[in-house]
TILUM-180830 format. One record per residue: z, x negated, y negated of N, C-alpha, C in turn. Coordinates in steps of 0.001 Angstrom, whole numbers. Layout:
// residues N
site nz->Z | nx->X | ny->Y | caz->Z | cax->X | cay->Y | cz->Z | cx->X | cy->Y
...
This chain:
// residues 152
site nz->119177 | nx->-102452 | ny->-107222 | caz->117746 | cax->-102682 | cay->-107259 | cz->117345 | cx->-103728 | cy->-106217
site nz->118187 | nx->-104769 | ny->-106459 | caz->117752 | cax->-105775 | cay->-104771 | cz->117828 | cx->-105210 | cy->-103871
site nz->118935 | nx->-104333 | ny->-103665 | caz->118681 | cax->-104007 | cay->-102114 | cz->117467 | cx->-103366 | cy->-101952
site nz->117398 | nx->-102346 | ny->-102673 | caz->116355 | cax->-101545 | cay->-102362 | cz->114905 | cx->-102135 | cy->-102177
site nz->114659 | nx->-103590 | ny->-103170 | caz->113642 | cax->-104059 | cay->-103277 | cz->113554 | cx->-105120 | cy->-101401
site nz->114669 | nx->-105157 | ny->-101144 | caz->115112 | cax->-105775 | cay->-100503 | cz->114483 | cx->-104740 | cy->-98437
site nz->115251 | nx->-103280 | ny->-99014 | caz->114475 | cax->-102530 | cay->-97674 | cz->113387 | cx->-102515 | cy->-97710
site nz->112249 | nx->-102483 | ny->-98998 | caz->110909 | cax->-102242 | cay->-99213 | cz->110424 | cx->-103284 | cy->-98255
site nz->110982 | nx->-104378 | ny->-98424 | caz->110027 | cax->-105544 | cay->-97973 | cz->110513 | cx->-105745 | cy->-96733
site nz->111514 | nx->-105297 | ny->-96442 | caz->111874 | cax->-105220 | cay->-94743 | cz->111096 | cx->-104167 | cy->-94231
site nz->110474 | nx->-103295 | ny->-94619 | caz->109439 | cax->-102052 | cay->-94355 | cz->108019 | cx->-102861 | cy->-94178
site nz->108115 | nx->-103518 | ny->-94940 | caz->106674 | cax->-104036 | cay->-95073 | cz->106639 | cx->-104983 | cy->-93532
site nz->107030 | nx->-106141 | ny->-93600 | caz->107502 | cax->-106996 | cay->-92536 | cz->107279 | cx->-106183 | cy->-91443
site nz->108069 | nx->-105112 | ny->-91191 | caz->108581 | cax->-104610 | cay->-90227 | cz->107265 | cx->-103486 | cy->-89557
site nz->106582 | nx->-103265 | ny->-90466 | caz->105141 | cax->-103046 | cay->-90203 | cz->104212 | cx->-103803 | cy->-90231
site nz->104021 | nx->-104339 | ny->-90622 | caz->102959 | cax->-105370 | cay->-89875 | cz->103474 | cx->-106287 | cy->-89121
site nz->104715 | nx->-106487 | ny->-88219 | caz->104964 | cax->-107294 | cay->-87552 | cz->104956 | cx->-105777 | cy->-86123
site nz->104683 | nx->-104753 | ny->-86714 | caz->104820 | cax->-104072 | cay->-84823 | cz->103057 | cx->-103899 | cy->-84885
site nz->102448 | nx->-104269 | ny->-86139 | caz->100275 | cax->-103705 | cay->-86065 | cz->100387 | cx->-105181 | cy->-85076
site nz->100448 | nx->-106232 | ny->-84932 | caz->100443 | cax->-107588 | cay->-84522 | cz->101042 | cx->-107545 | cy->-83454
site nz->102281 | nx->-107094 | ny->-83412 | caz->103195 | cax->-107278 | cay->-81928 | cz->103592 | cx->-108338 | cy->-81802
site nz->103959 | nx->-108958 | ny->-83287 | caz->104629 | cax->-110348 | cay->-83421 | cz->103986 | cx->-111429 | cy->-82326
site nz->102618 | nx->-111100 | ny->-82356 | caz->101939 | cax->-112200 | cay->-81776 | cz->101326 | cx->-113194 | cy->-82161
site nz->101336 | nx->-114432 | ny->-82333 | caz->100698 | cax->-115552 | cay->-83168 | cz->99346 | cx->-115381 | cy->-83198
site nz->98570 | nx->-114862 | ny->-82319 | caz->97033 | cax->-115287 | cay->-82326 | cz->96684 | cx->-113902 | cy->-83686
site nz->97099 | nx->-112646 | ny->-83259 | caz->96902 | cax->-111930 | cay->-84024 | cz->97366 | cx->-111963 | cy->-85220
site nz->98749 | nx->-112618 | ny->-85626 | caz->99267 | cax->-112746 | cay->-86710 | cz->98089 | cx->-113836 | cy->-87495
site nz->97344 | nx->-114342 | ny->-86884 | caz->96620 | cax->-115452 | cay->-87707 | cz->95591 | cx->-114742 | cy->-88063
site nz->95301 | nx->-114148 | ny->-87317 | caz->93700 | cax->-113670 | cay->-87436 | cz->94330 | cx->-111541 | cy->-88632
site nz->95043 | nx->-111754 | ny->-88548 | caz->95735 | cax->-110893 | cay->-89965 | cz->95150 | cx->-111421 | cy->-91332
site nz->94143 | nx->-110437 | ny->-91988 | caz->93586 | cax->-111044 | cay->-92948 | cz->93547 | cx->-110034 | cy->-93996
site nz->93290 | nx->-110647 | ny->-95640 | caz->93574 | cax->-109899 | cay->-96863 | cz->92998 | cx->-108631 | cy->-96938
site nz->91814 | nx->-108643 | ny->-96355 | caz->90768 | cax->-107143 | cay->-96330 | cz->91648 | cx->-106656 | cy->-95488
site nz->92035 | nx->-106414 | ny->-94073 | caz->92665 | cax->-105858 | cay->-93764 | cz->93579 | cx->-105119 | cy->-94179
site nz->94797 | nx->-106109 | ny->-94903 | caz->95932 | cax->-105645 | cay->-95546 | cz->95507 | cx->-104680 | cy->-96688
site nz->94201 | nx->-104862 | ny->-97375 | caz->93827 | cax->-103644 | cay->-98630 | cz->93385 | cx->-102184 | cy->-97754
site nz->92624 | nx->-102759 | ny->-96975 | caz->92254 | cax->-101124 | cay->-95978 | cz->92885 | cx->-100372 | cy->-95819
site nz->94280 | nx->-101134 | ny->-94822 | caz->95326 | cax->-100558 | cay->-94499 | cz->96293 | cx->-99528 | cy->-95661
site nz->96861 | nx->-100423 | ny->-96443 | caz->98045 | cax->-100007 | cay->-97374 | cz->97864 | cx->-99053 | cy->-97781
site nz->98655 | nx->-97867 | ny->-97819 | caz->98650 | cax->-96924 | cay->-97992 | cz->98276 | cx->-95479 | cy->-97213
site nz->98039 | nx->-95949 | ny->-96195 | caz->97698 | cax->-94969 | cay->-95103 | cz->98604 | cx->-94355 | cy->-93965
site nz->97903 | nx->-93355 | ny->-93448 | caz->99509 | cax->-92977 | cay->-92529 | cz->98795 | cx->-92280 | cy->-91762
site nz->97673 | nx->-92966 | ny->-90843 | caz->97319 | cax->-92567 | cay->-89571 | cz->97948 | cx->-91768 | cy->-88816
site nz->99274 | nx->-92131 | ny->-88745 | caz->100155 | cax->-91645 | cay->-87905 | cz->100508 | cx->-89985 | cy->-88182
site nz->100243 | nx->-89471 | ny->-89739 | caz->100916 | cax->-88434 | cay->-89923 | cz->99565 | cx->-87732 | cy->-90437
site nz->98123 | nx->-88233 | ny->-90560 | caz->97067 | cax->-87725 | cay->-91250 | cz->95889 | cx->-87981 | cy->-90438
site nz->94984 | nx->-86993 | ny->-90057 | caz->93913 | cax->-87228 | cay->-89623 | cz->93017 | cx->-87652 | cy->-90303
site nz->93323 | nx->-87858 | ny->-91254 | caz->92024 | cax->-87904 | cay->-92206 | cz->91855 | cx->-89599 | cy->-92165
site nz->93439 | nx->-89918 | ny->-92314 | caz->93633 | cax->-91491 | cay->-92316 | cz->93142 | cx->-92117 | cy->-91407
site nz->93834 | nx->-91049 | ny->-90057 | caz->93102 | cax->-91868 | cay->-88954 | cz->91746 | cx->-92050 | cy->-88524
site nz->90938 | nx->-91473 | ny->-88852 | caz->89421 | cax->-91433 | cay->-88739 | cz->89049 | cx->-92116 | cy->-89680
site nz->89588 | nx->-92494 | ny->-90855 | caz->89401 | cax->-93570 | cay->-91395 | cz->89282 | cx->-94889 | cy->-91037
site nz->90576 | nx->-95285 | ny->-90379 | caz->91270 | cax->-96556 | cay->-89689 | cz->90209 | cx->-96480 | cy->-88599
site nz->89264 | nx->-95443 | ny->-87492 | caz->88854 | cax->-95676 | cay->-86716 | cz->87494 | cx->-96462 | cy->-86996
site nz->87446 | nx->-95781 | ny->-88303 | caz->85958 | cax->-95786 | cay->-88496 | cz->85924 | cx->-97442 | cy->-89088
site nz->86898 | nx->-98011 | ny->-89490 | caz->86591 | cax->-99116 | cay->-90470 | cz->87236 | cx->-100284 | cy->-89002
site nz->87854 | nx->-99833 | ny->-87961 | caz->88223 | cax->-100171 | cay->-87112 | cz->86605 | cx->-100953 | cy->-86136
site nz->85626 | nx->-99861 | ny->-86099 | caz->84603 | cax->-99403 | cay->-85192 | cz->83338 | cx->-100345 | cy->-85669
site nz->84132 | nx->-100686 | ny->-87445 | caz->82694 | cax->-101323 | cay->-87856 | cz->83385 | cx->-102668 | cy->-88064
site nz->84573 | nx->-103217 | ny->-87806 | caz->84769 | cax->-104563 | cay->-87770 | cz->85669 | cx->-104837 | cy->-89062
site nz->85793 | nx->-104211 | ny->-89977 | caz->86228 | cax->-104167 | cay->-91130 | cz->87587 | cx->-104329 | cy->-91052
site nz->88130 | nx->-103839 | ny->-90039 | caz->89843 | cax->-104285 | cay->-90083 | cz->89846 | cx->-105210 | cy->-88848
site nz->90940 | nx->-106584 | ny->-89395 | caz->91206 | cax->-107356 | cay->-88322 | cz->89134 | cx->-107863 | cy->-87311
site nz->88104 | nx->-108589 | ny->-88256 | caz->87174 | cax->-109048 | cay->-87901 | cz->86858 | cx->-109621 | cy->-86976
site nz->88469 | nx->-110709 | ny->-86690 | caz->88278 | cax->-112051 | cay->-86155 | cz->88855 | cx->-111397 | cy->-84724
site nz->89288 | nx->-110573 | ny->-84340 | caz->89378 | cax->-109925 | cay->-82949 | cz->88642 | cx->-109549 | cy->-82583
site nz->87851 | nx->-109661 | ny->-81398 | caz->86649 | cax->-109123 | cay->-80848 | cz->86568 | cx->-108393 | cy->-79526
site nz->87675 | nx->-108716 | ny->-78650 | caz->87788 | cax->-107847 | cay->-77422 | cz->88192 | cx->-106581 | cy->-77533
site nz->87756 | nx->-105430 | ny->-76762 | caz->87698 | cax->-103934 | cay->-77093 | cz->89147 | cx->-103785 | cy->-76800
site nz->89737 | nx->-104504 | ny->-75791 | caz->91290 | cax->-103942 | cay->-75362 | cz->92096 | cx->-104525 | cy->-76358
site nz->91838 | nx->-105640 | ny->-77032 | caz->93015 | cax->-106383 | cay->-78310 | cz->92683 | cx->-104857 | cy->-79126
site nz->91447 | nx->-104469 | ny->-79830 | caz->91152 | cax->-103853 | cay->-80720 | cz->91879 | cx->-102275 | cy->-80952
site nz->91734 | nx->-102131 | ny->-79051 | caz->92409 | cax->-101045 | cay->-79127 | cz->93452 | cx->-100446 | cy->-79156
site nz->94168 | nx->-101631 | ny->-78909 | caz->95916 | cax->-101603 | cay->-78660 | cz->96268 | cx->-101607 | cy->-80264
site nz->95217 | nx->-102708 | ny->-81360 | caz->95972 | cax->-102743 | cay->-82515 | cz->96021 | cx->-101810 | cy->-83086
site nz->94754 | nx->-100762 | ny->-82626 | caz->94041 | cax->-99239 | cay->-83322 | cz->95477 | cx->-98482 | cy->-82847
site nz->96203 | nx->-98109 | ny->-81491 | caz->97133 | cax->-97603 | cay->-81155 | cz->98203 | cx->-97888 | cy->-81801
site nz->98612 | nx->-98897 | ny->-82585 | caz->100065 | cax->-99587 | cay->-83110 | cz->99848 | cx->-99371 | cy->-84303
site nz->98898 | nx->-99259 | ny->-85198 | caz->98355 | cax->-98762 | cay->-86244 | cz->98831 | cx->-97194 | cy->-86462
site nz->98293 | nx->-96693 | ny->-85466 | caz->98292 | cax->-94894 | cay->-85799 | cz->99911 | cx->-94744 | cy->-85427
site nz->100368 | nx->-95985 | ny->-84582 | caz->102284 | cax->-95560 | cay->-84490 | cz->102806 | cx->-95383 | cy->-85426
site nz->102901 | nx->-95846 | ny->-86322 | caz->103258 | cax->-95937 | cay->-87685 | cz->103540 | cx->-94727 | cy->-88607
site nz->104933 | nx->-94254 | ny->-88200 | caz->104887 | cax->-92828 | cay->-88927 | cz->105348 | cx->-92916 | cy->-90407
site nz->104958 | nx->-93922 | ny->-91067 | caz->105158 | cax->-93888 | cay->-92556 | cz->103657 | cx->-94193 | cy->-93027
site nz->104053 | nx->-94237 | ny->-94328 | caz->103134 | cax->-95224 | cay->-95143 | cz->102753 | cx->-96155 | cy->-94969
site nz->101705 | nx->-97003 | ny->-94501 | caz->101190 | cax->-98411 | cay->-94536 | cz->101969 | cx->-99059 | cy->-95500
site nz->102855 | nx->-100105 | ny->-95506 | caz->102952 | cax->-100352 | cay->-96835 | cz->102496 | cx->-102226 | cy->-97258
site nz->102262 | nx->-102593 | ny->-98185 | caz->101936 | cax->-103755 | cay->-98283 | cz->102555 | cx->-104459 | cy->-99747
site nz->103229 | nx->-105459 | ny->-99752 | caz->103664 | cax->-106360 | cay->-100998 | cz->103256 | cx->-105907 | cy->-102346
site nz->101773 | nx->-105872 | ny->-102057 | caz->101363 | cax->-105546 | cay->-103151 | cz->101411 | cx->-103719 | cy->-103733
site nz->101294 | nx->-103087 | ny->-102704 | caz->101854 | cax->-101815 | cay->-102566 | cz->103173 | cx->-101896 | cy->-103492
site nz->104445 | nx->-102476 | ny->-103260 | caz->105541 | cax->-102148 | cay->-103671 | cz->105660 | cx->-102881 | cy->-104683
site nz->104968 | nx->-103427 | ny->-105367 | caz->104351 | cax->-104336 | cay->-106653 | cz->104168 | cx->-102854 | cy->-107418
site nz->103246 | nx->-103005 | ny->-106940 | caz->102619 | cax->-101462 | cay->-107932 | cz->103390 | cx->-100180 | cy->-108342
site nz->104733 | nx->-99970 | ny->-106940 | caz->105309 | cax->-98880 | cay->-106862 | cz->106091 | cx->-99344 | cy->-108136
site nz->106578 | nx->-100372 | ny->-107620 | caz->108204 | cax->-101008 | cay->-108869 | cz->107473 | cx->-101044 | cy->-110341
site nz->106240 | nx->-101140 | ny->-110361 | caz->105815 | cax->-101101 | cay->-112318 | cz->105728 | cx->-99672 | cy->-112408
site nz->105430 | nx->-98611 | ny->-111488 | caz->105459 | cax->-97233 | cay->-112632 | cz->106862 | cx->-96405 | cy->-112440
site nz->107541 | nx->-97332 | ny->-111200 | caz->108690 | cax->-96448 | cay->-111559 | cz->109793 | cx->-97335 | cy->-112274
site nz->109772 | nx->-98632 | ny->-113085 | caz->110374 | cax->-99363 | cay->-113710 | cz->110717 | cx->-98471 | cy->-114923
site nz->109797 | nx->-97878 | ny->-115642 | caz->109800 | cax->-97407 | cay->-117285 | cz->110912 | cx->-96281 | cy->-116794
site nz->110853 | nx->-95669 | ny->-115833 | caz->111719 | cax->-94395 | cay->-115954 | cz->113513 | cx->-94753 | cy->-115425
site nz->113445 | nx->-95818 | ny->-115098 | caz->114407 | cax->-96352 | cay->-114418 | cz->115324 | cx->-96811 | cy->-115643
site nz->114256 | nx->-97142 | ny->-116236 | caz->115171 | cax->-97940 | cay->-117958 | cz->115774 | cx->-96599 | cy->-118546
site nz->114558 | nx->-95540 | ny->-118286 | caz->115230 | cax->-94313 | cay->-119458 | cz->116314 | cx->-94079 | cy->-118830
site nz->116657 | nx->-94022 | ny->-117694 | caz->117786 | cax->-93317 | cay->-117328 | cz->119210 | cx->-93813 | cy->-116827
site nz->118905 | nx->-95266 | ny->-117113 | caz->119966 | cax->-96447 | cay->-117566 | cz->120145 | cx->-96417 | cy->-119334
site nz->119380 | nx->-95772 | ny->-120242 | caz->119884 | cax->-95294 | cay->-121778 | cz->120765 | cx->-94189 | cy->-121269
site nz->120636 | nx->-93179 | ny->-120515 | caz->121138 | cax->-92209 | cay->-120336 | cz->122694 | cx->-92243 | cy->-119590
site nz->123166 | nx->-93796 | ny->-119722 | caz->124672 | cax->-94162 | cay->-118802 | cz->125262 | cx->-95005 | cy->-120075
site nz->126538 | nx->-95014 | ny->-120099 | caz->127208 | cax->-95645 | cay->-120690 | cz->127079 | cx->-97116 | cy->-120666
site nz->127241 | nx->-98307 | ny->-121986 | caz->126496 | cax->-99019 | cay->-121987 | cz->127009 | cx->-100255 | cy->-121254
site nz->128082 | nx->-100042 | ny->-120568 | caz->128573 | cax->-100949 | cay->-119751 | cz->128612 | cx->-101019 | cy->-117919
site nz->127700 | nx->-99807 | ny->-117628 | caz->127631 | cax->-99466 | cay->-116220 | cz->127507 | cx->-100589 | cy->-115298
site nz->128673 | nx->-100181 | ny->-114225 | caz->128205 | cax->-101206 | cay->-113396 | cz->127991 | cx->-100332 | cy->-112063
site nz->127162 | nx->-100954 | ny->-110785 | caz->126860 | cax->-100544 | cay->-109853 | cz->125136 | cx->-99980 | cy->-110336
site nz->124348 | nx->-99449 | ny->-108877 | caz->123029 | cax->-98761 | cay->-109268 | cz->122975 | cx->-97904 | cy->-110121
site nz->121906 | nx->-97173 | ny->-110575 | caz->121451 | cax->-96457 | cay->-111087 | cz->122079 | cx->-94835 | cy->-110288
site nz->121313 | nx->-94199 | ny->-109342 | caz->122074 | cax->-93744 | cay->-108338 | cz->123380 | cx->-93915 | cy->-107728
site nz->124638 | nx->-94286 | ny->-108289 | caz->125951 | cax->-94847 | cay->-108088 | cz->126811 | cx->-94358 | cy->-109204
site nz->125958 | nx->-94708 | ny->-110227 | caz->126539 | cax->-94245 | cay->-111687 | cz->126062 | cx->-92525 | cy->-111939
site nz->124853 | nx->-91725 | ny->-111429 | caz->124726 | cax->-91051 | cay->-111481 | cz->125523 | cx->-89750 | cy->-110117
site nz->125662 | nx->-90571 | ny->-109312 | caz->126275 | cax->-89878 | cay->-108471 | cz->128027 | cx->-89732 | cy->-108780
site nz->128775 | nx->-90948 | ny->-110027 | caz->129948 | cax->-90645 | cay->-110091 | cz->130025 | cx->-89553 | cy->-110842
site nz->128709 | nx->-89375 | ny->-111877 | caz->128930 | cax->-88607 | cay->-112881 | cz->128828 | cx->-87008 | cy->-112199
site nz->128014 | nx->-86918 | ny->-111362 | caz->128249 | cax->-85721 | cay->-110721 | cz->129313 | cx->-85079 | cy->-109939
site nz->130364 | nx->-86274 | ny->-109523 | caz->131275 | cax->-86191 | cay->-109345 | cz->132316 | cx->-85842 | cy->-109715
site nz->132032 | nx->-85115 | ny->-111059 | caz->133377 | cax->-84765 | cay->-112114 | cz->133556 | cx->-85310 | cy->-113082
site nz->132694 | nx->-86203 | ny->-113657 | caz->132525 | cax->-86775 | cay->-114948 | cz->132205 | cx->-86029 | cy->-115530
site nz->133371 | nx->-85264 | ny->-116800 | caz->132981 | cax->-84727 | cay->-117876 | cz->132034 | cx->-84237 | cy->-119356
site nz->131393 | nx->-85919 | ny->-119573 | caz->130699 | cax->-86375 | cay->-120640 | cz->129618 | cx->-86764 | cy->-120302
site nz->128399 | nx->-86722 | ny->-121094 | caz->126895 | cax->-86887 | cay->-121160 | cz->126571 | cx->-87472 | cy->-121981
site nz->125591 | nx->-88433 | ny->-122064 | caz->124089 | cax->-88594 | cay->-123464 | cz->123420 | cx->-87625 | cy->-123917
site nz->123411 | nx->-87132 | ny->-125091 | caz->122160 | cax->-86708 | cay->-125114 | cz->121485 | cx->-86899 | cy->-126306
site nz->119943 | nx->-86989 | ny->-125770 | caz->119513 | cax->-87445 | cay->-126760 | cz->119002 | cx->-86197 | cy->-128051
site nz->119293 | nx->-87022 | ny->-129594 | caz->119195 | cax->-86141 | cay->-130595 | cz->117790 | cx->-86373 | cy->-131565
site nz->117382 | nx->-87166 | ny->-131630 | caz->115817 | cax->-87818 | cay->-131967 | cz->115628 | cx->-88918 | cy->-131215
site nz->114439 | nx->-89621 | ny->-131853 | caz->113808 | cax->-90643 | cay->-130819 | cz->114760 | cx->-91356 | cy->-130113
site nz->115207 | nx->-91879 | ny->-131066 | caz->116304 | cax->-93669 | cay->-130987 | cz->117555 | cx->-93278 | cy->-130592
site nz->117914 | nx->-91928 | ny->-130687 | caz->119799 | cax->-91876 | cay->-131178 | cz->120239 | cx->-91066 | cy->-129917
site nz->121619 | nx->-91111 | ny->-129480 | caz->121912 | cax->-90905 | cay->-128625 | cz->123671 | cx->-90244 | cy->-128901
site nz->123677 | nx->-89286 | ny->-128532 | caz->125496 | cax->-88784 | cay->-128741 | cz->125806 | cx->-88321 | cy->-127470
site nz->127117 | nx->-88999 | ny->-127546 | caz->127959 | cax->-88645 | cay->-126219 | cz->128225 | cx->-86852 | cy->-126263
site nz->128394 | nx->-86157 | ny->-125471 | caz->128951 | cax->-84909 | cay->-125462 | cz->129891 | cx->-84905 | cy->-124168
site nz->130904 | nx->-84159 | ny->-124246 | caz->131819 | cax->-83435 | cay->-123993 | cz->131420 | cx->-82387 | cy->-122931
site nz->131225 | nx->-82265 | ny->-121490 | caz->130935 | cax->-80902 | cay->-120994 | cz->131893 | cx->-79603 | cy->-120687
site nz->131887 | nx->-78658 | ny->-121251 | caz->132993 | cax->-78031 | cay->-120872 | cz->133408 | cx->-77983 | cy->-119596
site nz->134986 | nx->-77766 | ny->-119205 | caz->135605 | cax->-78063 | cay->-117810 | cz->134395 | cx->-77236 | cy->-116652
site nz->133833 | nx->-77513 | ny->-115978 | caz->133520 | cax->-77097 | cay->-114601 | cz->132308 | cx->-77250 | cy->-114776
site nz->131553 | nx->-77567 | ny->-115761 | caz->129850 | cax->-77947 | cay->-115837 | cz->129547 | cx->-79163 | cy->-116035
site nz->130160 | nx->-79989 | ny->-115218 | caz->130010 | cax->-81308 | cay->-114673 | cz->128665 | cx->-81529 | cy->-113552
site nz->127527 | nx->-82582 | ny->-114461 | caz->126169 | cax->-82725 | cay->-113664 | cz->126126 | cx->-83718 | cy->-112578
């Protein structure tokens, strides 16, 4: 889970440090409205986004405190580079609470001493691990037995 929480935020960083161009003046003038506009968008892969970004670009709304047409336009260009998701802190805030609940169910679904990820333990089991959880009412849980060659 760290690591992963760990690439998220190297994603994040790593995008808004190429919208800026790791430049101080722009890195300052990087502001919270911005970062909400942005997040979640993917100029790069959606027109829809990008005429978005232009339009909120055109009316001052992203990045205010820049005012020359060539800063504006270079950031508008480094913006639409971006062939992912915008992503922002708070973005991967949000991601990690709705995919937390399912993450638990399927850590009930491993033996109760697992070590390594989630994906680690599920990938040994596909590996030829014989035996399963499954669940029999709400709360209860029985190991089963898979017969030889129907290993998940």
């Amino acid at each position: 889970m760290i690591k992963k929480l760990t690439r998220c935020l190297r994603r994040v960083n790593n995008a808004w440090t190429r919208i800026v161009e790791n430049k101080k003046d722009d890195q300052l003038r990087l502001d919270a409205n911005t970062i909400a506009i942005l997040r979640g968008r993917c100029p790069f892969g959606s027109t829809e986004d990008r005429a978005f970004v232009q339009m909120r670009m055109l009316a001052d709304d992203i990045f205010p405190a820049i005012k020359t047409d060539g800063q504006r336009s270079a950031i508008f260009d480094r913006i639409c580079s971006i062939e992912y998701v915008i992503p922002s802190i708070h973005f991967v805030v949000e991601n990690t609470k709705y995919l937390e609940p399912g993450a638990r169910i399927l850590k009930e679904l491993l033996p109760n001493k697992s070590k390594g990820s989630i994906s680690q333990q599920f990938r040994a089991r596909h590996n030829g691990q014989a035996s399963m959880k499954v669940q029999i009412s709400e709360f209860v849980f029985e190991d089963r037995i898979l017969p030889s060659g129907d290993s998940f």
